[in-house]
C-alpha positions, 0 to 999 in steps of 0.5 A: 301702792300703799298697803290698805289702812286698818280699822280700829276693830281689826284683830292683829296677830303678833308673829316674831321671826328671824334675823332680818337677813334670815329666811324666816323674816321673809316667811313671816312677811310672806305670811303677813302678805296674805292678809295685807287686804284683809281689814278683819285680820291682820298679821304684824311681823317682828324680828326676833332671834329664832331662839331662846330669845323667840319663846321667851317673847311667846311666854311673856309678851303679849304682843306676840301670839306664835313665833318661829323658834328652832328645835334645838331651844325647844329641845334646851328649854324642855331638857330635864333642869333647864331653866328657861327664864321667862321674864326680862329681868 
């Protein structure tokens, strides 16, 4: 059975995960699941790296509205003289 189409007016959130073997590509599946009859709103998962790389995308992509990001580069990029670069050049 093919997923319902969305209408123009839908609201899509951006969620970025994981690795695709990893556990939270299967969490932000699992969430965009639960909205996949919903016509209003719709969630668009995207594979990212859990990381640095993730809150990057969160800071700087418009396209993605929350992202799964480890405590470890959350911890890194708030360290005293951390220098979290937020753009892609």
């Amino acid at each position: 059975m093919a997923a319902p189409k969305a209408k123009a007016e839908t609201a899509w959130l951006g969620l970025v995960a994981g690795p695709a073997a990893g556990s939270e590509a299967v969490h932000a599946a699992d969430i965009a699941s639960l909205f996949e009859k919903d016509q209003a709103f719709r969630v668009m998962p995207m594979l990212g790296d859990v990381g640095a790389g993730n809150l990057r995308l969160l800071l700087n992509d418009p396209g993605v509205d929350i992202a799964f990001v480890s405590t470890d580069a959350i911890a890194a990029a708030a360290a005293p003289g951390a220098t979290l670069i937020t753009s892609s050049s």
